[in-house]
Backbone as XML, in Angstrom:
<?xml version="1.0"?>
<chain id="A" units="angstrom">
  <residue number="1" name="UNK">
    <atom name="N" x="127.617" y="67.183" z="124.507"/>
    <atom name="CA" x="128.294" y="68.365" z="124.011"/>
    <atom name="C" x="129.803" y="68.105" z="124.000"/>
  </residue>
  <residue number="2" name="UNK">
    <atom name="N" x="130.908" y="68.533" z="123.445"/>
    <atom name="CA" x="132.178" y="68.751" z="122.895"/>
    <atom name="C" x="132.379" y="69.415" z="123.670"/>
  </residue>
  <residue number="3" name="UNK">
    <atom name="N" x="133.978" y="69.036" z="123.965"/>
    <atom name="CA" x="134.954" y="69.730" z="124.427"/>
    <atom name="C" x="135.007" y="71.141" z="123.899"/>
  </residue>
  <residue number="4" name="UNK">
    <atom name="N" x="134.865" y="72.643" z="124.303"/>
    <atom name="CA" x="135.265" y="73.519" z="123.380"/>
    <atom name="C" x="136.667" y="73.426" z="122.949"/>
  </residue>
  <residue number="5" name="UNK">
    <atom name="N" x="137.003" y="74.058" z="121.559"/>
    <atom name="CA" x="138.397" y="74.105" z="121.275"/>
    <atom name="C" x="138.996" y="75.802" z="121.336"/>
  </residue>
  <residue number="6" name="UNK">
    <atom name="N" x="138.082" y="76.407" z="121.568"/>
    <atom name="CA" x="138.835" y="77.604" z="121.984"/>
    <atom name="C" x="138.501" y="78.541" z="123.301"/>
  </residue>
  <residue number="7" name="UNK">
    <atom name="N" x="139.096" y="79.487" z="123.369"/>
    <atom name="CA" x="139.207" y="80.442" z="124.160"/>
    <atom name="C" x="137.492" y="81.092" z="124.139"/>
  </residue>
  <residue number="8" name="UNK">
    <atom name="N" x="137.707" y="81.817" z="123.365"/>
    <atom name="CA" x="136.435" y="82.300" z="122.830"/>
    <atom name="C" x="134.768" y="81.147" z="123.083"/>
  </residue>
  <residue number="9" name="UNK">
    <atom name="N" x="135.043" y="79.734" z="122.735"/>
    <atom name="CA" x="133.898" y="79.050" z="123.396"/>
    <atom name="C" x="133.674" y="78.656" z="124.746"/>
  </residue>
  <residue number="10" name="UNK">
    <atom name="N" x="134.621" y="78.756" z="125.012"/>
    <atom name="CA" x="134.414" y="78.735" z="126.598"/>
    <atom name="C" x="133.263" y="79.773" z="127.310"/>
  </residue>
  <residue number="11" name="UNK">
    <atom name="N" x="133.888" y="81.090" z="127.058"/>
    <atom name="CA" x="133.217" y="82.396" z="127.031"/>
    <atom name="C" x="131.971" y="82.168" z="126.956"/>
  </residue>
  <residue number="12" name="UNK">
    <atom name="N" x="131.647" y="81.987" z="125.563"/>
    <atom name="CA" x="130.308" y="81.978" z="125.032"/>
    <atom name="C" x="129.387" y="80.933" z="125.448"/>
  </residue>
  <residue number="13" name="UNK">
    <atom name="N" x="130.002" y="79.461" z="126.132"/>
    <atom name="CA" x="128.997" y="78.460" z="126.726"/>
    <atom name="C" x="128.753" y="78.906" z="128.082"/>
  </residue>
  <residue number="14" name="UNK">
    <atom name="N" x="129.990" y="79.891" z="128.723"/>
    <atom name="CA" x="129.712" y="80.185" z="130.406"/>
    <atom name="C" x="128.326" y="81.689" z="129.852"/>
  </residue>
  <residue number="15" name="UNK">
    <atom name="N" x="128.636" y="82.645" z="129.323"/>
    <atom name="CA" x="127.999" y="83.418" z="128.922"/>
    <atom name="C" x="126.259" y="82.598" z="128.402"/>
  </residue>
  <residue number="16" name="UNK">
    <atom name="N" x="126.127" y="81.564" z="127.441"/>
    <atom name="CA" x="124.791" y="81.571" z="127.086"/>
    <atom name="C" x="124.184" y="80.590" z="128.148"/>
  </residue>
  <residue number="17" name="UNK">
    <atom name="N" x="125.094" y="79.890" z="129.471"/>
    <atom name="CA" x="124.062" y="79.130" z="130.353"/>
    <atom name="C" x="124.676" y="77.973" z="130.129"/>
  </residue>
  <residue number="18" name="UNK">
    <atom name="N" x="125.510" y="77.588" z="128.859"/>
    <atom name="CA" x="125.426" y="75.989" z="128.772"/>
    <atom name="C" x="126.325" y="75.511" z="129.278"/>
  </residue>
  <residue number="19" name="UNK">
    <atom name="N" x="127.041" y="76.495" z="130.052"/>
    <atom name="CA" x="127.835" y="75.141" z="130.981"/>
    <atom name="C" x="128.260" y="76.429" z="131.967"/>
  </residue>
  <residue number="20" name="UNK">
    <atom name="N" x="128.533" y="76.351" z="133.369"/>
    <atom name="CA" x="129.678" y="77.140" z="134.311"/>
    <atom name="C" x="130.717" y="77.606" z="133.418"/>
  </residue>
  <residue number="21" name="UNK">
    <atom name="N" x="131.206" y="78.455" z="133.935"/>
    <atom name="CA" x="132.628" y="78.654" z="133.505"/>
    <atom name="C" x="134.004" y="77.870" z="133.519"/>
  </residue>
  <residue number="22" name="UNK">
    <atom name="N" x="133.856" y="77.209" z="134.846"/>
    <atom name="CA" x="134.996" y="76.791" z="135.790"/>
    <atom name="C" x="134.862" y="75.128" z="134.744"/>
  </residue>
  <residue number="23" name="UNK">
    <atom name="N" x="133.631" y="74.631" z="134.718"/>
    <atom name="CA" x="133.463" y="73.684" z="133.821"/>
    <atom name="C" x="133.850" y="73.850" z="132.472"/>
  </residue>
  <residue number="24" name="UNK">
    <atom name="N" x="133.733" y="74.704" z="131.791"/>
    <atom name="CA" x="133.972" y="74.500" z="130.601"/>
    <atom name="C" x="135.269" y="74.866" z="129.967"/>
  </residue>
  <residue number="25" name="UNK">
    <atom name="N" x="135.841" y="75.809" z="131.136"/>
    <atom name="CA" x="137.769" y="75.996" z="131.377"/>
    <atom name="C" x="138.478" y="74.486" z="131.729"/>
  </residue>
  <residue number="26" name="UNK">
    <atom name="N" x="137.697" y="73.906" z="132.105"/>
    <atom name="CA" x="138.588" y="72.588" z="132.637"/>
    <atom name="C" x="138.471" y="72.134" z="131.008"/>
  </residue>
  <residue number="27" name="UNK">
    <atom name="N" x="137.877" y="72.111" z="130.509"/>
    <atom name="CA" x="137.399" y="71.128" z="129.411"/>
    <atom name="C" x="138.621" y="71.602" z="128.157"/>
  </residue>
  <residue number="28" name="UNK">
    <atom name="N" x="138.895" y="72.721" z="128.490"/>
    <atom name="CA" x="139.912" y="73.191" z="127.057"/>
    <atom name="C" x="140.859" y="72.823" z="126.928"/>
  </residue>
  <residue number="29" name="UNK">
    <atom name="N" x="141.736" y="72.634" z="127.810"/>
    <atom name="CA" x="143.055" y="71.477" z="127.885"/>
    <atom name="C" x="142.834" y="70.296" z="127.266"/>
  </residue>
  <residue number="30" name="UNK">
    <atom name="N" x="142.193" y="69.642" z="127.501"/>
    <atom name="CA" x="142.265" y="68.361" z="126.419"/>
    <atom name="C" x="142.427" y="68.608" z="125.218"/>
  </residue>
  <residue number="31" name="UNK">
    <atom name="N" x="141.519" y="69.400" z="124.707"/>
    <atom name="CA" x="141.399" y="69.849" z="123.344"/>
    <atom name="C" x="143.050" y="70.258" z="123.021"/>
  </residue>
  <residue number="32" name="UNK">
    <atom name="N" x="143.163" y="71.226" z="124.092"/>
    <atom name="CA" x="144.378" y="72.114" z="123.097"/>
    <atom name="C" x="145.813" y="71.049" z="123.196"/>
  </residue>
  <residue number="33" name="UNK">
    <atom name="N" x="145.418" y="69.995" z="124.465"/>
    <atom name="CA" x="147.017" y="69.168" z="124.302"/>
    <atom name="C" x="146.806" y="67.993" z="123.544"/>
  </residue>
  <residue number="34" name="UNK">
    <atom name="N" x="145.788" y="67.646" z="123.176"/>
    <atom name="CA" x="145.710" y="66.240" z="122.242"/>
    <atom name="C" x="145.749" y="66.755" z="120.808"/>
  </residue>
  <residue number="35" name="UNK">
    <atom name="N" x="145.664" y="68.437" z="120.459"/>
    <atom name="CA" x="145.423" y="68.870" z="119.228"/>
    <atom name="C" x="146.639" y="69.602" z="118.750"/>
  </residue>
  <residue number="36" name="UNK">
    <atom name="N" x="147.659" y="69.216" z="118.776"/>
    <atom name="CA" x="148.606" y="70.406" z="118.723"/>
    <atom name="C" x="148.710" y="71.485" z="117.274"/>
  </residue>
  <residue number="37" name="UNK">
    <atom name="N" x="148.649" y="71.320" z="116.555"/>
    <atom name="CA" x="148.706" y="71.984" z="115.107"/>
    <atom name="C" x="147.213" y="72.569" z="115.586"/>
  </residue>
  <residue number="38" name="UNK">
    <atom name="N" x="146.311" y="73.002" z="116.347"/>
    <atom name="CA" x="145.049" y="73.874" z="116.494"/>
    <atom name="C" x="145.485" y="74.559" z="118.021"/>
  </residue>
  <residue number="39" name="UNK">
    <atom name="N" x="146.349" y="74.595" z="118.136"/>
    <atom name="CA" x="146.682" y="75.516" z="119.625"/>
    <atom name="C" x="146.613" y="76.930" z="119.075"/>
  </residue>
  <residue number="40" name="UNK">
    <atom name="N" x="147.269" y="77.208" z="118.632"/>
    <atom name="CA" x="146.855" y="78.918" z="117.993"/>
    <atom name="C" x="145.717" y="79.251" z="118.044"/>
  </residue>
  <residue number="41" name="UNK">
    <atom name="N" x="145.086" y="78.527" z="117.058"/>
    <atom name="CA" x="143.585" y="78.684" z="116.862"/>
    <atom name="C" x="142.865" y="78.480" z="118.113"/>
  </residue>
  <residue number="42" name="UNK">
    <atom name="N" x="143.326" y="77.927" z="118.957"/>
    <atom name="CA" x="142.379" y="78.096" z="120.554"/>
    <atom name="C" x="142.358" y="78.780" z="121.018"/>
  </residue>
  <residue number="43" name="UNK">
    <atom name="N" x="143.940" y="79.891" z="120.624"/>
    <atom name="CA" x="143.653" y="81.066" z="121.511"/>
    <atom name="C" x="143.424" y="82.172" z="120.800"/>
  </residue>
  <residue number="44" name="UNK">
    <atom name="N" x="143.782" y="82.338" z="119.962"/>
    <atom name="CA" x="143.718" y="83.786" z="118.695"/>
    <atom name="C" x="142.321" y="84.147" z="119.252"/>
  </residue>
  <residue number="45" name="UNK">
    <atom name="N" x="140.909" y="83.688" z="119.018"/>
    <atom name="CA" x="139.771" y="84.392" z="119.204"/>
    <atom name="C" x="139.793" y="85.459" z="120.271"/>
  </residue>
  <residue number="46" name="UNK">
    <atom name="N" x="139.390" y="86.455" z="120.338"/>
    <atom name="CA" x="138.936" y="87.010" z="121.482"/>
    <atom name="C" x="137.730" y="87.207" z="122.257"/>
  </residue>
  <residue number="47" name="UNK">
    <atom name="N" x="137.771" y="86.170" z="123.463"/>
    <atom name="CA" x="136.354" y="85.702" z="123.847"/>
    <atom name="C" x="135.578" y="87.039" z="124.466"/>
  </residue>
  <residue number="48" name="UNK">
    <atom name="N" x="134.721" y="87.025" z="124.310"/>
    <atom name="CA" x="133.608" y="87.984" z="124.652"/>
    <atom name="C" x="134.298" y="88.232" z="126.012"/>
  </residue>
  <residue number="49" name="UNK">
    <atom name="N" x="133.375" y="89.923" z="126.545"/>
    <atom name="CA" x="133.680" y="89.958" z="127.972"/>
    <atom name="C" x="132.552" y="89.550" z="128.375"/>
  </residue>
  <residue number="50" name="UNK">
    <atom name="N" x="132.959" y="89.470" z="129.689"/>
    <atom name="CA" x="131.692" y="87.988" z="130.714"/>
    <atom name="C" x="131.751" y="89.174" z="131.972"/>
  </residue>
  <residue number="51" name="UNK">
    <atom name="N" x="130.025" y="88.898" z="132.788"/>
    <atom name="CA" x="130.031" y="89.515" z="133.569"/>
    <atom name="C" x="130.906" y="89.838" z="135.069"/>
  </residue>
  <residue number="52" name="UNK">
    <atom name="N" x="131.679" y="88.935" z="134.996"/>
    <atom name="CA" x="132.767" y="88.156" z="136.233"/>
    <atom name="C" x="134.025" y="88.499" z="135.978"/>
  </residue>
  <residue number="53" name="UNK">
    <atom name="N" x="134.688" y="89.754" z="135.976"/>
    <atom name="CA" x="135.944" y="90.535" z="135.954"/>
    <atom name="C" x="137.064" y="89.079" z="135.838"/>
  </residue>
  <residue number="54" name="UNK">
    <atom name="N" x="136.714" y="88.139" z="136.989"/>
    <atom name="CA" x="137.292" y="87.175" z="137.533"/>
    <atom name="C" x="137.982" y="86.251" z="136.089"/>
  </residue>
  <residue number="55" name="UNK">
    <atom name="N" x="137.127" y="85.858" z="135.905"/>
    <atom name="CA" x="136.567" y="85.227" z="134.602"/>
    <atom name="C" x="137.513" y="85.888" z="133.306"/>
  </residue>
  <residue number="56" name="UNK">
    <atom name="N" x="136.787" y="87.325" z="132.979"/>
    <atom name="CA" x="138.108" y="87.626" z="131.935"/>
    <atom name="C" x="139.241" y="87.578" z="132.424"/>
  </residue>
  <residue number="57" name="UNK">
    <atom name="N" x="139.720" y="88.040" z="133.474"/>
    <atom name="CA" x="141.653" y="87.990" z="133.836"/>
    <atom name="C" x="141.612" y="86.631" z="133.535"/>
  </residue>
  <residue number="58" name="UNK">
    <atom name="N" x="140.868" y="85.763" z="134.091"/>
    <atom name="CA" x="141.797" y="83.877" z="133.944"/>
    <atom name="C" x="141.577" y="83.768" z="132.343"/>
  </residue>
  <residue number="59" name="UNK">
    <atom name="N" x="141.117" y="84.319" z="131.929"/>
    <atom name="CA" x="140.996" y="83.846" z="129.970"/>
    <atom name="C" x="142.000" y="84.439" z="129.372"/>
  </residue>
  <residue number="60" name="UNK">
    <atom name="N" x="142.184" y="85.918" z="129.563"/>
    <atom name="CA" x="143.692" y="86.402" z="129.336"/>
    <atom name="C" x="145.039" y="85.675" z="129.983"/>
  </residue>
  <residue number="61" name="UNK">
    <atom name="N" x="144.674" y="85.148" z="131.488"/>
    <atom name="CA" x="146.058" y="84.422" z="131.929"/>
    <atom name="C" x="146.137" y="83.035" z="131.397"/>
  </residue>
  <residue number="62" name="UNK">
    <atom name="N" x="145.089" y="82.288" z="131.015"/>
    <atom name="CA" x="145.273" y="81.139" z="130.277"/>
    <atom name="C" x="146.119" y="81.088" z="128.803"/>
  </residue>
  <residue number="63" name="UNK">
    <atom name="N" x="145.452" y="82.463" z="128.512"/>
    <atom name="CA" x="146.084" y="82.733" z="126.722"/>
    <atom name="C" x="147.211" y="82.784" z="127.132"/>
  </residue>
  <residue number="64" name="UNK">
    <atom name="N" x="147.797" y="83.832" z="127.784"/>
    <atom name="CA" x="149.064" y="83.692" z="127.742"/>
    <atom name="C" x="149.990" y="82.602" z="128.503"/>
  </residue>
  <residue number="65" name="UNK">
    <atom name="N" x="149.426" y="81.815" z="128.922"/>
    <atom name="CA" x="150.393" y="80.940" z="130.015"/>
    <atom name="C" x="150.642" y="80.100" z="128.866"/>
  </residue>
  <residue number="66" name="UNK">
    <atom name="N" x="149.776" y="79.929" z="128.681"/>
    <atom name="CA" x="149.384" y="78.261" z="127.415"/>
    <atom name="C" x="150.279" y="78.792" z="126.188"/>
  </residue>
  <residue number="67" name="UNK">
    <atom name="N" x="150.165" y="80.124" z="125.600"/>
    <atom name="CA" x="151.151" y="80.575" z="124.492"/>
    <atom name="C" x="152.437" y="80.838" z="124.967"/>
  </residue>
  <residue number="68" name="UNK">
    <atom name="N" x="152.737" y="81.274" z="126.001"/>
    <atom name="CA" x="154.302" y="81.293" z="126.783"/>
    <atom name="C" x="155.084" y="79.700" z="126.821"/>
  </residue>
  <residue number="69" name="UNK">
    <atom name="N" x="153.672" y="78.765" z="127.488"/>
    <atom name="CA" x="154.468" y="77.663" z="127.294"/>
    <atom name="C" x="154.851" y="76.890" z="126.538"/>
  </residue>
  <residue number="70" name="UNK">
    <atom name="N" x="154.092" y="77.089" z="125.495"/>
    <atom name="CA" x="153.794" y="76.237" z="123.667"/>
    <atom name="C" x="154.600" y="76.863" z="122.801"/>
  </residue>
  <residue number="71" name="UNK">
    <atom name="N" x="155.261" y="78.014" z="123.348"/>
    <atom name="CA" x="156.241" y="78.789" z="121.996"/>
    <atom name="C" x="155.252" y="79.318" z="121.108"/>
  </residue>
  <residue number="72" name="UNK">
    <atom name="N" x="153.872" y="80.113" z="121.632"/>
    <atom name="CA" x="153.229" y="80.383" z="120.320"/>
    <atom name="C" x="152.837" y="81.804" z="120.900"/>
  </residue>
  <residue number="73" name="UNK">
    <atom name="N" x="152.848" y="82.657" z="119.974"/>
    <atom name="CA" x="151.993" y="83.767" z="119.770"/>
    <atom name="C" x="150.968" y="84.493" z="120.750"/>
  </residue>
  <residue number="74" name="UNK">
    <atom name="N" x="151.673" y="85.030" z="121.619"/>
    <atom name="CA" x="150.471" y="85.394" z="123.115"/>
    <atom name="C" x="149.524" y="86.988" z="121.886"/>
  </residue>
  <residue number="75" name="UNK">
    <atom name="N" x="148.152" y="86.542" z="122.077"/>
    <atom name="CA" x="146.951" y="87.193" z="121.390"/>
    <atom name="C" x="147.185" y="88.816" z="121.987"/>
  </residue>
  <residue number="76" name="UNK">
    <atom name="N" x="147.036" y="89.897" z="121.163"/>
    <atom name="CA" x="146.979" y="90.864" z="121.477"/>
    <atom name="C" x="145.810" y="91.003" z="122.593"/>
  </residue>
  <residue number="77" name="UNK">
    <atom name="N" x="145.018" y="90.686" z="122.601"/>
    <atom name="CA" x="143.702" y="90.536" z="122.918"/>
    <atom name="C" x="143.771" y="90.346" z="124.610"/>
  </residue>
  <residue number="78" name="UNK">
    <atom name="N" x="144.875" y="89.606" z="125.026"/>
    <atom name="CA" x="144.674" y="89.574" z="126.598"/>
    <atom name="C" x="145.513" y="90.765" z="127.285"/>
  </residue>
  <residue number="79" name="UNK">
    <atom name="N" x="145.541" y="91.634" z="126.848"/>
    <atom name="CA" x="146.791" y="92.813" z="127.539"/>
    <atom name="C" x="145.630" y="94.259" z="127.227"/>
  </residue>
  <residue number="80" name="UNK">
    <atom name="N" x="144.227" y="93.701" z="127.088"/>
    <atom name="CA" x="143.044" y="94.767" z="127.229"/>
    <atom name="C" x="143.089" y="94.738" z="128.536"/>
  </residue>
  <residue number="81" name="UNK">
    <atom name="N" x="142.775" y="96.105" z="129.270"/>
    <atom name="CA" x="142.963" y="96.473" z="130.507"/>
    <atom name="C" x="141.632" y="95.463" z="131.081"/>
  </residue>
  <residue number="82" name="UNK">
    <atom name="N" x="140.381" y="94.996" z="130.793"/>
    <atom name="CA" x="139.209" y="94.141" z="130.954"/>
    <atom name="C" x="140.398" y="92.436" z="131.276"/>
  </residue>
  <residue number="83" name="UNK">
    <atom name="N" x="141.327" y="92.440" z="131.298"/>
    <atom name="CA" x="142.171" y="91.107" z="131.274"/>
    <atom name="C" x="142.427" y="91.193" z="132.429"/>
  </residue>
  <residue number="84" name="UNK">
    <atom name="N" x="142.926" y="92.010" z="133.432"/>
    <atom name="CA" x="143.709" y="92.325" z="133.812"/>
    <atom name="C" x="142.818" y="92.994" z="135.801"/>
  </residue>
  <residue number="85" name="UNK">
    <atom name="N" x="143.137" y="92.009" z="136.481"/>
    <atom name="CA" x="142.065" y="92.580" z="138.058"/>
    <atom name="C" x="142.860" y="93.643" z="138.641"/>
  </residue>
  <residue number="86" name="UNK">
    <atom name="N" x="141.722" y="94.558" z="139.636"/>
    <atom name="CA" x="142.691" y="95.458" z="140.289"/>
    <atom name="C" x="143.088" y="94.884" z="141.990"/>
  </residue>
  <residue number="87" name="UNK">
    <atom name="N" x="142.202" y="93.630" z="142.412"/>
    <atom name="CA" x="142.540" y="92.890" z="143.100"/>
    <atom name="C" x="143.017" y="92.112" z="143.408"/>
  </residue>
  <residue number="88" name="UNK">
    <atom name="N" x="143.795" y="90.997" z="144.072"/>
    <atom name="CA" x="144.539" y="89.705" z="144.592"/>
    <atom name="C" x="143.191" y="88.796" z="144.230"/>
  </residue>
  <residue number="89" name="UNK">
    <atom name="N" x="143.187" y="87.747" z="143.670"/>
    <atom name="CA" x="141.911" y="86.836" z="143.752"/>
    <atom name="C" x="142.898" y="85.253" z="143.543"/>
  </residue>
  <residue number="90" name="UNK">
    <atom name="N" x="142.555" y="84.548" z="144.817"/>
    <atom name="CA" x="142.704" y="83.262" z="145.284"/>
    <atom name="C" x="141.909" y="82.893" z="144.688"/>
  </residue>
  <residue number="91" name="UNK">
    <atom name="N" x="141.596" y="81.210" z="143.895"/>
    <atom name="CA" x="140.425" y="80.385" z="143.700"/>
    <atom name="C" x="140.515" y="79.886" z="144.404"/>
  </residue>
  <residue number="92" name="UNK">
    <atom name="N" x="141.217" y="80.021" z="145.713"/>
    <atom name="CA" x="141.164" y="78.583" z="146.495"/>
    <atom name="C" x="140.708" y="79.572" z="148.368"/>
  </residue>
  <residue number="93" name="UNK">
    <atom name="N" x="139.459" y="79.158" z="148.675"/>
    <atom name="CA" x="139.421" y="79.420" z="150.428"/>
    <atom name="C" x="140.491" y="79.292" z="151.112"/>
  </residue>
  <residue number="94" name="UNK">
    <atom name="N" x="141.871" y="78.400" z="151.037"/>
    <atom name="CA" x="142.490" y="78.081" z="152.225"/>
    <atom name="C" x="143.624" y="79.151" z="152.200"/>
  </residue>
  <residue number="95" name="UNK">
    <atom name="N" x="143.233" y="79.718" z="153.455"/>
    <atom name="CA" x="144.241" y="80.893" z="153.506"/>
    <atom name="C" x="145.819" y="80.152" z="153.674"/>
  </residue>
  <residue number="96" name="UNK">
    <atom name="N" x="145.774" y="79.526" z="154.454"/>
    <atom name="CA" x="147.263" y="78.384" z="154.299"/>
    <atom name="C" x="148.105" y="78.456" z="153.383"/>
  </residue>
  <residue number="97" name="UNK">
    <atom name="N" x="147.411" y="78.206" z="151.996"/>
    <atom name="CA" x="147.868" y="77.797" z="150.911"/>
    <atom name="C" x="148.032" y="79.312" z="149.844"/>
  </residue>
  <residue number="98" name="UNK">
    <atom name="N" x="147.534" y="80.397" z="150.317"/>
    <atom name="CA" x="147.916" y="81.559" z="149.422"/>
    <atom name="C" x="149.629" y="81.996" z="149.600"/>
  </residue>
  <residue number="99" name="UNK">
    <atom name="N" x="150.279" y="81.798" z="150.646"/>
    <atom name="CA" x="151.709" y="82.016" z="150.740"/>
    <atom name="C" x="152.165" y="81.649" z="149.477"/>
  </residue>
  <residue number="100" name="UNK">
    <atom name="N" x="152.203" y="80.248" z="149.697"/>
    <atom name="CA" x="152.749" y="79.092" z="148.350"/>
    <atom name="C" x="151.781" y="79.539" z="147.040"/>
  </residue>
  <residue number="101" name="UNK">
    <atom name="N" x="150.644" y="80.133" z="146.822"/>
    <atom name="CA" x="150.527" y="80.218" z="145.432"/>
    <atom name="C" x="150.605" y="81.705" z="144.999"/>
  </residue>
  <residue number="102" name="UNK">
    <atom name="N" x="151.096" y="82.621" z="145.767"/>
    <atom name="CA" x="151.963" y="84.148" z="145.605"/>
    <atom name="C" x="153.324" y="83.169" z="145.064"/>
  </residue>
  <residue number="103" name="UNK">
    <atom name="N" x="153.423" y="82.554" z="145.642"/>
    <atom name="CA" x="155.556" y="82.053" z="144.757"/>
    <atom name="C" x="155.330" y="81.357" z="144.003"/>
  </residue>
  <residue number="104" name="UNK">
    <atom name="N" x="154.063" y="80.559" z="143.662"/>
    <atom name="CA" x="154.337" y="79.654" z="142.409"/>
    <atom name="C" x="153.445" y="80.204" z="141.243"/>
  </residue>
  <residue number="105" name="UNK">
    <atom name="N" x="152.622" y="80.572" z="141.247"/>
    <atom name="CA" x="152.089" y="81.313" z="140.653"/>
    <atom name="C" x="152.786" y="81.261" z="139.348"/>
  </residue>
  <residue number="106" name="UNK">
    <atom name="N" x="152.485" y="81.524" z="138.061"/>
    <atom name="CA" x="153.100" y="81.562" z="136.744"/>
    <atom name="C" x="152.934" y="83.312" z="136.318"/>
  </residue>
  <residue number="107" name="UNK">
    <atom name="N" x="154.017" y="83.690" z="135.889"/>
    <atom name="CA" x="153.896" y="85.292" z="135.281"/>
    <atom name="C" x="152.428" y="85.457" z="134.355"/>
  </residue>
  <residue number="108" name="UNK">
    <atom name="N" x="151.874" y="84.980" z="133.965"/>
    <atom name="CA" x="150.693" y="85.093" z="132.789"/>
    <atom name="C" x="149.556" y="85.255" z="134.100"/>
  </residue>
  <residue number="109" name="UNK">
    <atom name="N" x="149.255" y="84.765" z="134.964"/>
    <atom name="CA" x="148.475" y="84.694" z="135.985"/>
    <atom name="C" x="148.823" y="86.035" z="136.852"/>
  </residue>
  <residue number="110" name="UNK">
    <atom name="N" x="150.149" y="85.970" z="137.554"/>
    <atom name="CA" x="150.307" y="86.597" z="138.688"/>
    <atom name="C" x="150.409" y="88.155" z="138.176"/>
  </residue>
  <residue number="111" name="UNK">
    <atom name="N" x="150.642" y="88.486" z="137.163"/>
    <atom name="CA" x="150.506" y="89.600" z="136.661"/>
    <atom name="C" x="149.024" y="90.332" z="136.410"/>
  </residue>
  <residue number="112" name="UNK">
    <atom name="N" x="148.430" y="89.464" z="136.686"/>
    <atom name="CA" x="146.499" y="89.947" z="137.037"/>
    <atom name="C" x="146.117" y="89.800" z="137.883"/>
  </residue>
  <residue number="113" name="UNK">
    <atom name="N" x="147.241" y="89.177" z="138.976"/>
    <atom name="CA" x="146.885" y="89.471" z="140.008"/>
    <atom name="C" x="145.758" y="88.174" z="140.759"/>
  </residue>
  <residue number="114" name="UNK">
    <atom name="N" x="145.982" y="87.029" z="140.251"/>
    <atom name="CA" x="145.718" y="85.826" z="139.602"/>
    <atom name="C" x="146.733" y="85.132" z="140.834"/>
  </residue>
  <residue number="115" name="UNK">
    <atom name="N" x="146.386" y="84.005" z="141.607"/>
    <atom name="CA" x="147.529" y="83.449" z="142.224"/>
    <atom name="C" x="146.578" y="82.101" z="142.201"/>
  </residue>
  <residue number="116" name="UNK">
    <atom name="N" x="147.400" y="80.956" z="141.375"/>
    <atom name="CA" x="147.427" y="79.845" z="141.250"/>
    <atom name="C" x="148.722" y="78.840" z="141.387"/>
  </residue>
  <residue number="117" name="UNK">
    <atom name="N" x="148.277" y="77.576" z="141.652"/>
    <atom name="CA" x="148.979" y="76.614" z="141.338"/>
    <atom name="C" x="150.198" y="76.830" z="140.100"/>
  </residue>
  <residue number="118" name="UNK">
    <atom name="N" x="151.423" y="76.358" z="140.143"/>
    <atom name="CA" x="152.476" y="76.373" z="139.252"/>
    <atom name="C" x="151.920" y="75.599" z="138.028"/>
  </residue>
  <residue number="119" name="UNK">
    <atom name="N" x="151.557" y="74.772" z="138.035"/>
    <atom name="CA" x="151.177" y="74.468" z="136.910"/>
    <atom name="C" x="149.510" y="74.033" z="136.976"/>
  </residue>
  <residue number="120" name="UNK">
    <atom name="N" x="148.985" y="75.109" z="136.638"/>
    <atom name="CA" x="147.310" y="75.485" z="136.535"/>
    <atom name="C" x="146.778" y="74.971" z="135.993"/>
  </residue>
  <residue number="121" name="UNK">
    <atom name="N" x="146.789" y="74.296" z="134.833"/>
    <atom name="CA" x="146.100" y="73.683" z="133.635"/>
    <atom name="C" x="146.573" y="72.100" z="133.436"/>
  </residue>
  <residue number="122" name="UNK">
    <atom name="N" x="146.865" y="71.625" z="134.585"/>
    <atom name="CA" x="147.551" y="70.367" z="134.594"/>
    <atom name="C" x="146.281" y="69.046" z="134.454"/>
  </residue>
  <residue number="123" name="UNK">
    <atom name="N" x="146.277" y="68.416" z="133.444"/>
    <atom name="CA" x="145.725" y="67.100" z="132.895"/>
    <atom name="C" x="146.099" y="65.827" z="132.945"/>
  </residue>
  <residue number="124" name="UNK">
    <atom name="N" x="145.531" y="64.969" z="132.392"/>
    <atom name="CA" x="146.060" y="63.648" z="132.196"/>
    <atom name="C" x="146.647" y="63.389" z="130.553"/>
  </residue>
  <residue number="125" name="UNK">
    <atom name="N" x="146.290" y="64.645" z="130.063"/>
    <atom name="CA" x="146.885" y="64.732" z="128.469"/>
    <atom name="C" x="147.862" y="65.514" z="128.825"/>
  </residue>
  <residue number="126" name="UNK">
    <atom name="N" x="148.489" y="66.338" z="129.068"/>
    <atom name="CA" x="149.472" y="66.826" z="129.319"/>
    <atom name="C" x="150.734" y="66.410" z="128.752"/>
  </residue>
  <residue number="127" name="UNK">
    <atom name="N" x="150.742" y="66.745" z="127.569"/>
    <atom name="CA" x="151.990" y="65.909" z="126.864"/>
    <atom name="C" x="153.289" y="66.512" z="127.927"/>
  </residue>
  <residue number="128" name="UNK">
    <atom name="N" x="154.539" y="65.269" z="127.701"/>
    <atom name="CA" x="155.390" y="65.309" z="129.023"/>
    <atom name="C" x="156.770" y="65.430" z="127.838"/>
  </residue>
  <residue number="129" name="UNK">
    <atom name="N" x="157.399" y="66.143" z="128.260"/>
    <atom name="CA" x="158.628" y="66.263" z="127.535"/>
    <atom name="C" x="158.922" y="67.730" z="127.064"/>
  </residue>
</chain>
């Protein structure tokens, strides 16, 4: 199976079974940094809602982190109140490490309440410059 190239397939492979979520979010970065002239198009769709509250906020904080940082077009689509948690949610167990990801955290994330790593979506494609 392919890398998905958008927002929206991600959704729909964690949604029909064919892959985790967490798996098939890792997988979209490649796509969107080796593809640059299709970055829009990765995020414009608006992916289905998924049973995991969790799940939609990080698809809305991806859209917008990834369009904040690319200079492109943040989707109307992630500023649906379904984007957006009414809780603090760590992906990470180590209580240690929530201090440091309340401050690094990126506005597209921490605004849902989302506390990650400063740079969340970090690859080995990762164009540098």
């Amino acid at each position: 199976m392919s890398r998905p190239d958008t927002l929206a397939e991600v959704a729909r492979r964690a949604s029909a079974g064919d892959s985790t979520f967490d798996v098939a979010l890792r997988e979209l970065p490649d796509h969107f940094y080796l593809h640059p002239g299709a970055r829009q198009a990765a995020l414009d769709p608006a992916p289905e809602i998924l049973a995991d509250p969790r799940h939609n906020a990080t698809l809305g904080g991806v859209a917008e982190y990834l369009a904040r940082r690319w200079g492109l077009g943040i989707p109307a689509w992630t500023e649906d109140p379904s984007r957006f948690l009414d809780r603090p949610y760590f992906p990470t167990p180590i209580e240690d490490l929530k201090a440091m990801l309340i401050a690094q955290s990126p506005l597209a994330f921490r605004r849902r309440l989302i506390f990650v790593e400063a740079e969340p979506l970090r690859r080995a494609t990762l164009p540098r410059g």
